[in-house]
Structure formats: structure tokens, C-alpha cells
PyMOL Python script that loads the backbone (N, CA, C, O; Angstrom):
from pymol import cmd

cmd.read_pdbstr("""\
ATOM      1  N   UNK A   1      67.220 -22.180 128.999  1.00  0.00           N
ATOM      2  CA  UNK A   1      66.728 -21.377 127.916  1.00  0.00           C
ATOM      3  C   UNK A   1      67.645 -20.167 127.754  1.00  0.00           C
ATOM      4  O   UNK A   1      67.946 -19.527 128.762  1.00  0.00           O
ATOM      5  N   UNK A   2      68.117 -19.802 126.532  1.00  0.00           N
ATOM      6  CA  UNK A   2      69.174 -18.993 126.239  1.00  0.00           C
ATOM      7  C   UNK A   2      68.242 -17.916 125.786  1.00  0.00           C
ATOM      8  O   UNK A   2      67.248 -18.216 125.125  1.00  0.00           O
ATOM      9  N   UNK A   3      68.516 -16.643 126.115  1.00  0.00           N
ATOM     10  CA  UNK A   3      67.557 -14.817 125.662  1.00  0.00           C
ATOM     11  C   UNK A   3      68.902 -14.392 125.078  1.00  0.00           C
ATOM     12  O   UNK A   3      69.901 -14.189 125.768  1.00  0.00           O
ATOM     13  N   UNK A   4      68.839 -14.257 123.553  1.00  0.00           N
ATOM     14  CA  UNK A   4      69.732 -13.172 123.156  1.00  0.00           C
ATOM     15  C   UNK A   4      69.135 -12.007 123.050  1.00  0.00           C
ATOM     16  O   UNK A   4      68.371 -11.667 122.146  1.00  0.00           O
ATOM     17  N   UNK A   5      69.569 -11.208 124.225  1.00  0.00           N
ATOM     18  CA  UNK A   5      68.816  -9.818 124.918  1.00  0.00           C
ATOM     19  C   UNK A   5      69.154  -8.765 124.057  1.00  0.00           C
ATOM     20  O   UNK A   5      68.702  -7.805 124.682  1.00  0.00           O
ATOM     21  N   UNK A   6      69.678  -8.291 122.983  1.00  0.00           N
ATOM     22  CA  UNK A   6      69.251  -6.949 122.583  1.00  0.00           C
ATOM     23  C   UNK A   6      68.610  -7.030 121.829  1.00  0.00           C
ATOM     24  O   UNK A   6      68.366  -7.861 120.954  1.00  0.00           O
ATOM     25  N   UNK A   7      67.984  -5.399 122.352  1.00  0.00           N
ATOM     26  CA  UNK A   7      66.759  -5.344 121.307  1.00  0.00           C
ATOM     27  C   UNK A   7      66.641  -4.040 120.759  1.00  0.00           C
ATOM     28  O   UNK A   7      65.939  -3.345 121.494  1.00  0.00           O
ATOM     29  N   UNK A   8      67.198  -3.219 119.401  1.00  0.00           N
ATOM     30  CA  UNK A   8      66.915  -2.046 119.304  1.00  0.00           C
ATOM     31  C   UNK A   8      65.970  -1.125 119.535  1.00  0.00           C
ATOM     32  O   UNK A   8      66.096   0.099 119.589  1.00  0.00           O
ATOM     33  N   UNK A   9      64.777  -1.956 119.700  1.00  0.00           N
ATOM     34  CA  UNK A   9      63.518  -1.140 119.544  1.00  0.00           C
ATOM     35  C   UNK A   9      62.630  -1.212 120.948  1.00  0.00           C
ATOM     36  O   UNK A   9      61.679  -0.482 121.229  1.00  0.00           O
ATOM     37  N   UNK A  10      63.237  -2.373 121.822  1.00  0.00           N
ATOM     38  CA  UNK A  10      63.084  -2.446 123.191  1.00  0.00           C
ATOM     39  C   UNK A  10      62.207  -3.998 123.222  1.00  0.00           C
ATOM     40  O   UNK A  10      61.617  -4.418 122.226  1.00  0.00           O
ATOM     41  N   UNK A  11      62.247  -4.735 124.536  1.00  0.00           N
ATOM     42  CA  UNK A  11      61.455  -5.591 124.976  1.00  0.00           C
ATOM     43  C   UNK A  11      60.497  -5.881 123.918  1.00  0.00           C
ATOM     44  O   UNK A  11      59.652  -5.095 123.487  1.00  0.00           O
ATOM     45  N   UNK A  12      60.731  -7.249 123.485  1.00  0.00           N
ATOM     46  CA  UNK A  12      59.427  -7.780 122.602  1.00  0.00           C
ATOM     47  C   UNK A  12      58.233  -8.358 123.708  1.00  0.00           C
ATOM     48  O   UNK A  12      58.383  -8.583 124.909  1.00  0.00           O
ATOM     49  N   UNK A  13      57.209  -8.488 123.009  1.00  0.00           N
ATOM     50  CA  UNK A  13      55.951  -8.950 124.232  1.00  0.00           C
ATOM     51  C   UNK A  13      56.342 -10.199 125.302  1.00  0.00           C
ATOM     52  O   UNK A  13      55.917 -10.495 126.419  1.00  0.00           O
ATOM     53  N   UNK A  14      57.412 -10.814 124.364  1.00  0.00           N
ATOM     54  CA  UNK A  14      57.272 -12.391 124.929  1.00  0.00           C
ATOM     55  C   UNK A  14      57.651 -12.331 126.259  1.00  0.00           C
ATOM     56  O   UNK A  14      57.361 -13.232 127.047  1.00  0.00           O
ATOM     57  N   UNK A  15      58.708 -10.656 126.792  1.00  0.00           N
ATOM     58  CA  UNK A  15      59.698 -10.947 127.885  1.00  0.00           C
ATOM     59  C   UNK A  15      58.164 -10.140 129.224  1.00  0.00           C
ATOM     60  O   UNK A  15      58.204 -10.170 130.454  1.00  0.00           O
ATOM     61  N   UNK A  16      57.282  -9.665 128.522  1.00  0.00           N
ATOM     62  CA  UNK A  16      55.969  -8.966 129.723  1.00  0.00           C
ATOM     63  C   UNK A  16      55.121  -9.943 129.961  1.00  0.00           C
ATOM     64  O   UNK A  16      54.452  -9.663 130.955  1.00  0.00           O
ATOM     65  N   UNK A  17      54.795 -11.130 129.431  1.00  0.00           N
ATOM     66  CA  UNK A  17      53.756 -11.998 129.457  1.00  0.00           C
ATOM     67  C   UNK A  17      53.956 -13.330 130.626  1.00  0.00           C
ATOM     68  O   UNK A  17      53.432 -14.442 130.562  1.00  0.00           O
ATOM     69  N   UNK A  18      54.750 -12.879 131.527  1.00  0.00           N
ATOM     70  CA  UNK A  18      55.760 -13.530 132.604  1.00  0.00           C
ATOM     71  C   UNK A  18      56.096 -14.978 132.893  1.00  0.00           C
ATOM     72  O   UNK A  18      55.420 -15.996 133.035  1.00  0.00           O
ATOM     73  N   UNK A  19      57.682 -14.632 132.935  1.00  0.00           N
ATOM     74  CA  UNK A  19      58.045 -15.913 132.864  1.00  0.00           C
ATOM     75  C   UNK A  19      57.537 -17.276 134.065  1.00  0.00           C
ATOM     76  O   UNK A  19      56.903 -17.149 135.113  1.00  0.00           O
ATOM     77  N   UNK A  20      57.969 -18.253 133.570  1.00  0.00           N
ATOM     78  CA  UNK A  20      57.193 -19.330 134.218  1.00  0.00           C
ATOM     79  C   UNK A  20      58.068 -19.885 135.130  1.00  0.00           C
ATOM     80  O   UNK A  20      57.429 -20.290 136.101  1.00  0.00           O
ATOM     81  N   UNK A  21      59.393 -20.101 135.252  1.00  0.00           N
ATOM     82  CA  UNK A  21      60.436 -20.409 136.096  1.00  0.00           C
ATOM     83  C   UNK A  21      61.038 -19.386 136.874  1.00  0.00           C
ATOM     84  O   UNK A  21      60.795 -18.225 136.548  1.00  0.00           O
ATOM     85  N   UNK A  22      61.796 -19.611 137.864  1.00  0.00           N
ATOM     86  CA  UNK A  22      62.664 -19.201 138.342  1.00  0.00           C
ATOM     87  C   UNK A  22      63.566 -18.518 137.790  1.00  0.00           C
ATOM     88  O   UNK A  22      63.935 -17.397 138.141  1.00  0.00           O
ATOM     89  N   UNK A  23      64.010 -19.221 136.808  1.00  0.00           N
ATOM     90  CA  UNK A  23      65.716 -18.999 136.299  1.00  0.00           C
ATOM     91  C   UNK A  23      64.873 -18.441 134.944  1.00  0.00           C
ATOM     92  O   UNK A  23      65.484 -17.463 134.511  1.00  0.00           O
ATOM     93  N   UNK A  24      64.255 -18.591 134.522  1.00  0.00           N
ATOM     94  CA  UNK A  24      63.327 -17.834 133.225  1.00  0.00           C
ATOM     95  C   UNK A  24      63.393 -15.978 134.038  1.00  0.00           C
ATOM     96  O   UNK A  24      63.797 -14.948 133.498  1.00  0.00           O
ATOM     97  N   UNK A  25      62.949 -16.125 135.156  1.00  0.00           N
ATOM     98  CA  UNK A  25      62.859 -14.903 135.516  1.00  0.00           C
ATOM     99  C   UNK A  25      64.045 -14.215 135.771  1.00  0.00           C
ATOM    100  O   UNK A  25      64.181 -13.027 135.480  1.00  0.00           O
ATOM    101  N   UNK A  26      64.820 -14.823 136.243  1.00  0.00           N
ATOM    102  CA  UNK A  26      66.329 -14.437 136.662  1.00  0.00           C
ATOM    103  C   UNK A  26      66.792 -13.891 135.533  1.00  0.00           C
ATOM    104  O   UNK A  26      67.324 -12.783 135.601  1.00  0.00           O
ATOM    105  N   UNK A  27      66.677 -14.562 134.290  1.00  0.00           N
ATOM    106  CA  UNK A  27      67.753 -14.740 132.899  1.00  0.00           C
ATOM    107  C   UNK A  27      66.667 -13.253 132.128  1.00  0.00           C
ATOM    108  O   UNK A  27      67.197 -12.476 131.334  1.00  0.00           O
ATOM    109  N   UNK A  28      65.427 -13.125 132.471  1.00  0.00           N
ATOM    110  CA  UNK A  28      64.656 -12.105 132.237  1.00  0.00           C
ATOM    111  C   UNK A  28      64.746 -10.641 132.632  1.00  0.00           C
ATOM    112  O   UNK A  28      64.683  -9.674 131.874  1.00  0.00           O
ATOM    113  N   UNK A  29      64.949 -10.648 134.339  1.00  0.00           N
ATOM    114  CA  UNK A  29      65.887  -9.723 135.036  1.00  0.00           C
ATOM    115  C   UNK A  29      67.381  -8.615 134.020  1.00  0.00           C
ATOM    116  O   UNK A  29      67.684  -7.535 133.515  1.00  0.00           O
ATOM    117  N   UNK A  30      67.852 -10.186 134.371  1.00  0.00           N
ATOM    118  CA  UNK A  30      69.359  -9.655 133.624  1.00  0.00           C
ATOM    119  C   UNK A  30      68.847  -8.906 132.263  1.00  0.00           C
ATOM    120  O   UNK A  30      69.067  -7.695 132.234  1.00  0.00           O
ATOM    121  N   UNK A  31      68.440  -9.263 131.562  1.00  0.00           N
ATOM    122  CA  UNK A  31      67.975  -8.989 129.946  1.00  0.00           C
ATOM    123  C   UNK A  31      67.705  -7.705 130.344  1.00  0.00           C
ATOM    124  O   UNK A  31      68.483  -6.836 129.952  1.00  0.00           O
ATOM    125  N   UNK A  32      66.390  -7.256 131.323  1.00  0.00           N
ATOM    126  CA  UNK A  32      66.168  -6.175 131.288  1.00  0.00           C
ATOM    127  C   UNK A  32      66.858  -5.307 131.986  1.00  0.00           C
ATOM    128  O   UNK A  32      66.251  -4.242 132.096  1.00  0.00           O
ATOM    129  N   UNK A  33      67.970  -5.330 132.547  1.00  0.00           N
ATOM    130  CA  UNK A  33      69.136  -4.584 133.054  1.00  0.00           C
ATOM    131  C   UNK A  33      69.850  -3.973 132.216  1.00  0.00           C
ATOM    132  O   UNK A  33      70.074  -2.772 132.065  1.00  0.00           O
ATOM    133  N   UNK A  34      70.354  -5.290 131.433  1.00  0.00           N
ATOM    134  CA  UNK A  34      71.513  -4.557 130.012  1.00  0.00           C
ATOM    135  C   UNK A  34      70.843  -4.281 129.132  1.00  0.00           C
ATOM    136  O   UNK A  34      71.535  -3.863 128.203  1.00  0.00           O
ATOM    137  N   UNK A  35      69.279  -4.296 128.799  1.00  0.00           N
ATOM    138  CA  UNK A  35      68.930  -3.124 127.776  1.00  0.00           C
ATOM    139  C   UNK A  35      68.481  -1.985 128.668  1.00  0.00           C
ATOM    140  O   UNK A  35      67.292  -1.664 128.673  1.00  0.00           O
ATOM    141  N   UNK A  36      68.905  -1.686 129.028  1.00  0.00           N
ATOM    142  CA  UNK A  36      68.748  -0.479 129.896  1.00  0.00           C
ATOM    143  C   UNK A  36      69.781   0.533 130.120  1.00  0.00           C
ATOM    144  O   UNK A  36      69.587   1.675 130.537  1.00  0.00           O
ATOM    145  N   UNK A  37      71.170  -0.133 129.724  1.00  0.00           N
ATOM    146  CA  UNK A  37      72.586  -0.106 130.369  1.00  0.00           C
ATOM    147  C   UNK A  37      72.853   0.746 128.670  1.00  0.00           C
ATOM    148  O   UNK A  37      72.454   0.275 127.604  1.00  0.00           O
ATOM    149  N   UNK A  38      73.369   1.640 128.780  1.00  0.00           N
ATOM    150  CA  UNK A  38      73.962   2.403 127.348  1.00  0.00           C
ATOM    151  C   UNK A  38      75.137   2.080 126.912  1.00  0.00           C
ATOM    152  O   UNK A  38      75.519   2.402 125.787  1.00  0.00           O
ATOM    153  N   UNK A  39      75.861   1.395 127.761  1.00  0.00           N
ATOM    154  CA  UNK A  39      77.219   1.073 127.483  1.00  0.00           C
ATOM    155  C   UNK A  39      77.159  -0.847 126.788  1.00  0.00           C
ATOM    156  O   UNK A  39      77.963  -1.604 126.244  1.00  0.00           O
ATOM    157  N   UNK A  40      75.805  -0.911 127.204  1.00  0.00           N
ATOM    158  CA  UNK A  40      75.572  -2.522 126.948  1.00  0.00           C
ATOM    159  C   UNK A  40      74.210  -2.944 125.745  1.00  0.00           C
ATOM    160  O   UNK A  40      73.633  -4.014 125.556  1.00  0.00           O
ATOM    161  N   UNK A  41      74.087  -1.944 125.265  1.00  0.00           N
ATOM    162  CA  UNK A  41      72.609  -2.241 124.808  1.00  0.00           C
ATOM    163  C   UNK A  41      73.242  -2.640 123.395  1.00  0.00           C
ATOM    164  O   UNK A  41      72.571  -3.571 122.950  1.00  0.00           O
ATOM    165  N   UNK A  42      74.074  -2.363 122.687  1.00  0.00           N
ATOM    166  CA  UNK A  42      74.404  -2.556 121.146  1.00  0.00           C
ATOM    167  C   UNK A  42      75.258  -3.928 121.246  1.00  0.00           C
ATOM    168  O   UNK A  42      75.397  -4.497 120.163  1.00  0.00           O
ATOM    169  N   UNK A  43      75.899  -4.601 122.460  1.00  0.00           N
ATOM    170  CA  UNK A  43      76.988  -5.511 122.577  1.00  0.00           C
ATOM    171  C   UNK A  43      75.895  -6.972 122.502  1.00  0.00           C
ATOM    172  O   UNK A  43      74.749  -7.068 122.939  1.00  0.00           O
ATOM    173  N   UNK A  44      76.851  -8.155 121.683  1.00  0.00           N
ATOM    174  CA  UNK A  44      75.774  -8.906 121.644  1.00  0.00           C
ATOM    175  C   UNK A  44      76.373 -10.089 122.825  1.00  0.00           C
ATOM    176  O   UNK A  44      77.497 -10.582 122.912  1.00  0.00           O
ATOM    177  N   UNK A  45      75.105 -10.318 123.693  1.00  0.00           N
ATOM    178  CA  UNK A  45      75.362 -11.237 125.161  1.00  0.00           C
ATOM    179  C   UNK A  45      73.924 -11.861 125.239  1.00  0.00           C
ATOM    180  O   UNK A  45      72.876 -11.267 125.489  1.00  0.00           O
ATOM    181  N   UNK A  46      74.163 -13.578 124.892  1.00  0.00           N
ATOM    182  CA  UNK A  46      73.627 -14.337 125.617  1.00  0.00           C
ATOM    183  C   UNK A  46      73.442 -14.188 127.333  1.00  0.00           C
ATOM    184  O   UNK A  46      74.284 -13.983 128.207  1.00  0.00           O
ATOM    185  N   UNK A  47      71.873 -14.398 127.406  1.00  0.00           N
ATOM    186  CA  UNK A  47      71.623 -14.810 128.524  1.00  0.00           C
ATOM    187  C   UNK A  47      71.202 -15.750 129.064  1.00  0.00           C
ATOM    188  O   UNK A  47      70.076 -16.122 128.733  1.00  0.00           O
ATOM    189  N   UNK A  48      71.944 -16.504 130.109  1.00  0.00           N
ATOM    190  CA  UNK A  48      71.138 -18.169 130.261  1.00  0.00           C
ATOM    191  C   UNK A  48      70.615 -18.312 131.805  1.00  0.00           C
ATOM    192  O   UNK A  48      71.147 -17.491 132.552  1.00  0.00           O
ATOM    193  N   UNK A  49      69.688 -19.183 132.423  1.00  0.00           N
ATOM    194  CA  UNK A  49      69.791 -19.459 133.686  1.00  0.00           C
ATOM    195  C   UNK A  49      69.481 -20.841 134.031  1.00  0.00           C
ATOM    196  O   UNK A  49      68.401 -21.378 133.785  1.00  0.00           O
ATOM    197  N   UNK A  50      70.576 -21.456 134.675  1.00  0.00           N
ATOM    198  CA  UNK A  50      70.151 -22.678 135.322  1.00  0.00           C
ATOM    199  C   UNK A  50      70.787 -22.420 136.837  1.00  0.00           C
ATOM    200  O   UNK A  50      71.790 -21.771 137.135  1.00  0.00           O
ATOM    201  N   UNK A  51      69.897 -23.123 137.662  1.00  0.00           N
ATOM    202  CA  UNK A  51      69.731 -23.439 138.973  1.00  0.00           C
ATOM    203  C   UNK A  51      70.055 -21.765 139.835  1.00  0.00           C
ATOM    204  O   UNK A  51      70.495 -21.714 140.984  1.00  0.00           O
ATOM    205  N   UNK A  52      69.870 -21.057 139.360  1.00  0.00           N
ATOM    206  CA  UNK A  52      69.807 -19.729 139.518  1.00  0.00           C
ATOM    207  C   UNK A  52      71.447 -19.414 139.633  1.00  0.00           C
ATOM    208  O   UNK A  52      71.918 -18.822 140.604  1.00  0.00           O
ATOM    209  N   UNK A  53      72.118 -19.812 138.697  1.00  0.00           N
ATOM    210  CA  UNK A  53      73.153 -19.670 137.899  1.00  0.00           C
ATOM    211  C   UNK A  53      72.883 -19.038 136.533  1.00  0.00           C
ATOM    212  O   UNK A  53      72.376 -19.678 135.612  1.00  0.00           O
ATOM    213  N   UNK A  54      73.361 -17.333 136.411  1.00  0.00           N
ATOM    214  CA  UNK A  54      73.195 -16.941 135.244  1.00  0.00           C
ATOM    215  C   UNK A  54      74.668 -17.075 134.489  1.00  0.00           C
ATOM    216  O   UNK A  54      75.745 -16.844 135.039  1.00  0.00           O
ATOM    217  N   UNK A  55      74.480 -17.512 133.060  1.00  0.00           N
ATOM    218  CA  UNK A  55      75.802 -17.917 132.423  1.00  0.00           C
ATOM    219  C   UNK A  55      75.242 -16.733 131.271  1.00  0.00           C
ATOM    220  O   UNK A  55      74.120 -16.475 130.835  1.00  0.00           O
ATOM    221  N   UNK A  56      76.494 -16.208 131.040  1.00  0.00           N
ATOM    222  CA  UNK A  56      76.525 -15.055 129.990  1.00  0.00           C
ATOM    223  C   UNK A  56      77.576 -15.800 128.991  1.00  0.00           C
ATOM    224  O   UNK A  56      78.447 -16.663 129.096  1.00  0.00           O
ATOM    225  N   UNK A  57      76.936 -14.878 127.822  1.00  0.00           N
ATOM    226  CA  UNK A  57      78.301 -15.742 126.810  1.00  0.00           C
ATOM    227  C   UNK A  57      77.849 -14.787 125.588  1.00  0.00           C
ATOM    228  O   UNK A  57      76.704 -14.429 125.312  1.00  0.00           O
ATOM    229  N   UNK A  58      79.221 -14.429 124.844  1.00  0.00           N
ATOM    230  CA  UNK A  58      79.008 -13.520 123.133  1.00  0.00           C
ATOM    231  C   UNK A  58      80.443 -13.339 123.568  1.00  0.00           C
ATOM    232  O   UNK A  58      81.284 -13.941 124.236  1.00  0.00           O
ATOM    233  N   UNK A  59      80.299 -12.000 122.731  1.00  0.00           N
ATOM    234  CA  UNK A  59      81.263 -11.144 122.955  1.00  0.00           C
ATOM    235  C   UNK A  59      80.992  -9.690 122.963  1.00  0.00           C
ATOM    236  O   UNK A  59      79.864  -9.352 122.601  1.00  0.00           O
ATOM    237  N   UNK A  60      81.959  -8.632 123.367  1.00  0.00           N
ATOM    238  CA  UNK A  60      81.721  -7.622 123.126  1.00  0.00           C
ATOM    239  C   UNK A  60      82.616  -6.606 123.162  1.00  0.00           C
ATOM    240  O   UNK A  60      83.553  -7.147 123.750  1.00  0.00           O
ATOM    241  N   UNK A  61      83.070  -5.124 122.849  1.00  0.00           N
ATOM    242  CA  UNK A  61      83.769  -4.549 122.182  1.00  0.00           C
ATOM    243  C   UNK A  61      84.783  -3.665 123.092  1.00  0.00           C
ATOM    244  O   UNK A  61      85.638  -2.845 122.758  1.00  0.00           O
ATOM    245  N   UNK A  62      84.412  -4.089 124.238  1.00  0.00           N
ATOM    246  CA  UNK A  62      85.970  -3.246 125.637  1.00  0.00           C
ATOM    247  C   UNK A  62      85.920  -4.287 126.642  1.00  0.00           C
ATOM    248  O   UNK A  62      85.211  -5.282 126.493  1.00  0.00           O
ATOM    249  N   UNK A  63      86.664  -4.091 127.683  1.00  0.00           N
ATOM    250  CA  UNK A  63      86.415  -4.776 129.183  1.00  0.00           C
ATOM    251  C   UNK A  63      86.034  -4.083 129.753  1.00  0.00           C
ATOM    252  O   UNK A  63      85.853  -4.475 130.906  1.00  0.00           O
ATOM    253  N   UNK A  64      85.596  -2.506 129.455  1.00  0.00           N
ATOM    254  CA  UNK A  64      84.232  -1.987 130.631  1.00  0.00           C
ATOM    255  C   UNK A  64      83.100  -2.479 130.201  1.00  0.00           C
ATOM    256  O   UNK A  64      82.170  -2.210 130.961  1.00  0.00           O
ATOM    257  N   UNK A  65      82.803  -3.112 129.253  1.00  0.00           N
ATOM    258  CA  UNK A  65      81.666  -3.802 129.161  1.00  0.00           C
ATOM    259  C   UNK A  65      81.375  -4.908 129.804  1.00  0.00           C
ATOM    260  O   UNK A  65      80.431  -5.135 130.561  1.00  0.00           O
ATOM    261  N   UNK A  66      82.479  -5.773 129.368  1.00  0.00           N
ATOM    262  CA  UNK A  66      82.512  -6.913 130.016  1.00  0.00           C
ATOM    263  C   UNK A  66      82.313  -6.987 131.524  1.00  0.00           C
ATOM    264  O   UNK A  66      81.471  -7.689 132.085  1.00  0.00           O
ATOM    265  N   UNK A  67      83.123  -6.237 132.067  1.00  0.00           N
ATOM    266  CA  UNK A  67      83.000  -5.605 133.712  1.00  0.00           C
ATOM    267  C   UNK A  67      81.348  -5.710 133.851  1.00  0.00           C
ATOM    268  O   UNK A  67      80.766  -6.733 134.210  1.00  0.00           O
ATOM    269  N   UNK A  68      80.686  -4.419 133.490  1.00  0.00           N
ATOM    270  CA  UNK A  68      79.570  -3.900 133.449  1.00  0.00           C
ATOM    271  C   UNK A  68      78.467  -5.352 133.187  1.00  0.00           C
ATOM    272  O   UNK A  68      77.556  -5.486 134.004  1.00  0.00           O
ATOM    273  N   UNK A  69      78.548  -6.000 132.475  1.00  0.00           N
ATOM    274  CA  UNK A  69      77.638  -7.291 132.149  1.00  0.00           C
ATOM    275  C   UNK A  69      78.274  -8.156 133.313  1.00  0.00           C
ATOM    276  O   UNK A  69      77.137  -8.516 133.621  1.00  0.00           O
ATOM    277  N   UNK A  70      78.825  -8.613 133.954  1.00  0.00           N
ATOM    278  CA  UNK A  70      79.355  -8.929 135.211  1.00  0.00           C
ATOM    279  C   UNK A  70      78.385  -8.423 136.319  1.00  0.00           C
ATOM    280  O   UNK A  70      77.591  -9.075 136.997  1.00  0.00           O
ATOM    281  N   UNK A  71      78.661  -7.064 136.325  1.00  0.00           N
ATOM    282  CA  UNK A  71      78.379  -6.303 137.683  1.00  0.00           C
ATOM    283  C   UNK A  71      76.701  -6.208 137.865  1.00  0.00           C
ATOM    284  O   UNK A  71      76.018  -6.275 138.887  1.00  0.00           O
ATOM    285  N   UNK A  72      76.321  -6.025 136.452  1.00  0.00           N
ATOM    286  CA  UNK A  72      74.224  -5.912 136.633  1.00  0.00           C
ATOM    287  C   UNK A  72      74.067  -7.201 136.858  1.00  0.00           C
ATOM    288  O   UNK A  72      73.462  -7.464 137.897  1.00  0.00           O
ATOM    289  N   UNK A  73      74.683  -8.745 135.736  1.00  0.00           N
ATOM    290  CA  UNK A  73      74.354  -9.887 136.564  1.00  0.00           C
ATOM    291  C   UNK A  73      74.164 -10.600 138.059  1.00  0.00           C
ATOM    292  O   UNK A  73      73.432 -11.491 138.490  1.00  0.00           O
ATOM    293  N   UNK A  74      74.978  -9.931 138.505  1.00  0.00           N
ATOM    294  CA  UNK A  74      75.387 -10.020 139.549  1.00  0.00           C
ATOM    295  C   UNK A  74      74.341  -9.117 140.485  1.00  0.00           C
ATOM    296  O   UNK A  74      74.079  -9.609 141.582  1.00  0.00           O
ATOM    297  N   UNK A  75      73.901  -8.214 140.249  1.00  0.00           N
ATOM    298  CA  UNK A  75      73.053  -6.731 140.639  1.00  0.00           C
ATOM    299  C   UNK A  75      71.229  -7.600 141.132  1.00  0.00           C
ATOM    300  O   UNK A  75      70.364  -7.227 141.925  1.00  0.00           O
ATOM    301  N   UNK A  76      71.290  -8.543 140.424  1.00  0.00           N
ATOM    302  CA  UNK A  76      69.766  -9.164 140.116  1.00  0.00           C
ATOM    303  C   UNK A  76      69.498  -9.685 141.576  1.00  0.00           C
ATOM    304  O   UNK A  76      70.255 -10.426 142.203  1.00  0.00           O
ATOM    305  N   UNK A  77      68.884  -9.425 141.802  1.00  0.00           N
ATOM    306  CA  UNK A  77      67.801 -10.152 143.294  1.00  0.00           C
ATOM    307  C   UNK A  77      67.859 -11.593 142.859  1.00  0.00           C
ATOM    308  O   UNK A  77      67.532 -11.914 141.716  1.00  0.00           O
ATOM    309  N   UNK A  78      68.324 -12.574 143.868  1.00  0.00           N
ATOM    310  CA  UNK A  78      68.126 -14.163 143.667  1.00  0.00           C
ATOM    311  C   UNK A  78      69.614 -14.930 142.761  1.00  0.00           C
ATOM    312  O   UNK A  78      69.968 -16.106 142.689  1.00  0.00           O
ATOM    313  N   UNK A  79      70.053 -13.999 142.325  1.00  0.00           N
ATOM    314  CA  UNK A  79      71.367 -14.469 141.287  1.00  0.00           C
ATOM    315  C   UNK A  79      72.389 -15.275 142.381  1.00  0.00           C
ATOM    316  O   UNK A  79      73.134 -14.530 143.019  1.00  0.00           O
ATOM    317  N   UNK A  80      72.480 -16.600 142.627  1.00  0.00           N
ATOM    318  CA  UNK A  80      73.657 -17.589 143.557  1.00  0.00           C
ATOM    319  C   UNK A  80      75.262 -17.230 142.780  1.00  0.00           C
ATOM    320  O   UNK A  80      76.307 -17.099 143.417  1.00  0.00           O
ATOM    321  N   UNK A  81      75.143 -17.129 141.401  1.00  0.00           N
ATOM    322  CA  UNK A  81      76.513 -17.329 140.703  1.00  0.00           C
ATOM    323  C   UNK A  81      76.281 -16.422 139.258  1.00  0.00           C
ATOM    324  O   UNK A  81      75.163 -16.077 138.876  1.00  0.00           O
ATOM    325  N   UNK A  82      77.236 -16.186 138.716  1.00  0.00           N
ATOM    326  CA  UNK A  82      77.724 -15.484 137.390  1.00  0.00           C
ATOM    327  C   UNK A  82      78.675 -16.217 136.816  1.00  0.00           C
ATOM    328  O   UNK A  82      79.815 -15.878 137.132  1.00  0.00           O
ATOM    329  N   UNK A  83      78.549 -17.439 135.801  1.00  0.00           N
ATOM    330  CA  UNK A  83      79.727 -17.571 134.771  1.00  0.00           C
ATOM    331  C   UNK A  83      79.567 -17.445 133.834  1.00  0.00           C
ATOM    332  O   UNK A  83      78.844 -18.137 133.119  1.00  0.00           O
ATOM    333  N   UNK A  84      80.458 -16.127 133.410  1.00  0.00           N
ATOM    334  CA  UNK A  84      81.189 -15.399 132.389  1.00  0.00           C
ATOM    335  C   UNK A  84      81.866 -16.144 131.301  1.00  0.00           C
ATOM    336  O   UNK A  84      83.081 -16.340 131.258  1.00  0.00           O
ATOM    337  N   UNK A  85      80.923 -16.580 130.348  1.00  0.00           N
ATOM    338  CA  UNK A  85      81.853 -16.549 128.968  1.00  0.00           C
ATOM    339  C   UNK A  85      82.014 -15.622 127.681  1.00  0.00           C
ATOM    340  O   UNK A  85      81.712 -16.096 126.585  1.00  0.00           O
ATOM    341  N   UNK A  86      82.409 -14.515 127.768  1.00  0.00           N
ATOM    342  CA  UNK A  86      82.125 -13.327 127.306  1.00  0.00           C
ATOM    343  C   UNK A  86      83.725 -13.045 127.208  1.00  0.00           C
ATOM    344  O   UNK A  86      84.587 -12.959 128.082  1.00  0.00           O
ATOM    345  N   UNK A  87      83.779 -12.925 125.626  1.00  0.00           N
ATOM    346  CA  UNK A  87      84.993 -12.821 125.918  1.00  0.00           C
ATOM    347  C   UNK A  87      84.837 -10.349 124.646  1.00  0.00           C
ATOM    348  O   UNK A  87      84.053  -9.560 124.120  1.00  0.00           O
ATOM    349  N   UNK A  88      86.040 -10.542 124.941  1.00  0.00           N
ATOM    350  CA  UNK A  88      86.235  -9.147 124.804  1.00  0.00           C
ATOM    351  C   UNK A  88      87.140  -8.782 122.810  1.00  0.00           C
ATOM    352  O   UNK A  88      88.314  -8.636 122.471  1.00  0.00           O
ATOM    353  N   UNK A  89      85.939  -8.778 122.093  1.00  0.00           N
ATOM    354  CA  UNK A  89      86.425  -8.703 120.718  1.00  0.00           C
ATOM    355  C   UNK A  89      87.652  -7.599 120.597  1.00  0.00           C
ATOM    356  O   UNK A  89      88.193  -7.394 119.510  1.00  0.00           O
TER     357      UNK A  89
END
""", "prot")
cmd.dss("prot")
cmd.show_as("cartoon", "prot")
cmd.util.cbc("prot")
cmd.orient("prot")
């Protein structure tokens, strides 16, 4: 299941009403990291999780971002792997 995580106005209900998987929660995690993140909240990044493999993918507008969406993925309790398809507009 793919979360395209920003949200100007913050968390819609669907992401408090708790997820049902594993990797739902993982890919939920992340979401709520980079809207949190000021350097990441306007950049647009897919979030995915399988087998507690989070796969990121968009693009976005420096490589401290890119870095930064790396480093909170990675930051998440339970996260095995990070592949990065995010490339840098």
C-alpha cells in the first residue's frame, strides 16, 4: 500500500484509526516523521512498505532532502531496509 504523505493541513483521520499490518504501520511511522520534518513537509514522497522494507519514491527539490527522507526512514523502530527511489528534481 503506497501513502502519498503530505499533508498541508496535517494527518487525515485515516492515518489515527490504526493501521492493521505491520508494514501499514511502518509506512505510517515514516509518513508521520516527514510531516513533521520542515525541510520535508512540502516535497512530494511516496511511501511504501513491504516485508518491513520501506521503499520511498517522488522526487524532491535538493539532496539534503533526499539525505533527510533517507535518514527518518531509516530512524523508524522495526525498518530491516530503505530503497530509495527518490530522485532529486
Amino acid at each position: 500500500m503506497t501513502y502519498p504523505w503530505f499533508f498541508p493541513e496535517g494527518l487525515p483521520p485515516l492515518f489515527h484509526e490504526g493501521p492493521v499490518t505491520d508494514d501499514t504501520r511502518l509506512a505510517c511511522h515514516v509518513v508521520e516523521q516527514m510531516s513533521r520534518d520542515p525541510l520535508l513537509r512540502h516535497e512530494r514522497i511516496c511511501v511504501e512498505a513491504q516485508n518491513r522494507v520501506v521503499i520511498l519514491e517522488g522526487r524532491v527539490g535538493s539532496a539534503e532532502a533526499l539525505a533527510r527522507a533517507r535518514a527518518l526512514a531509516w530512524a523508524v523502530s522495526g525498518v530491516h531496509d530503505v530503497n530509495v527511489r527518490v530522485y532529486v528534481a
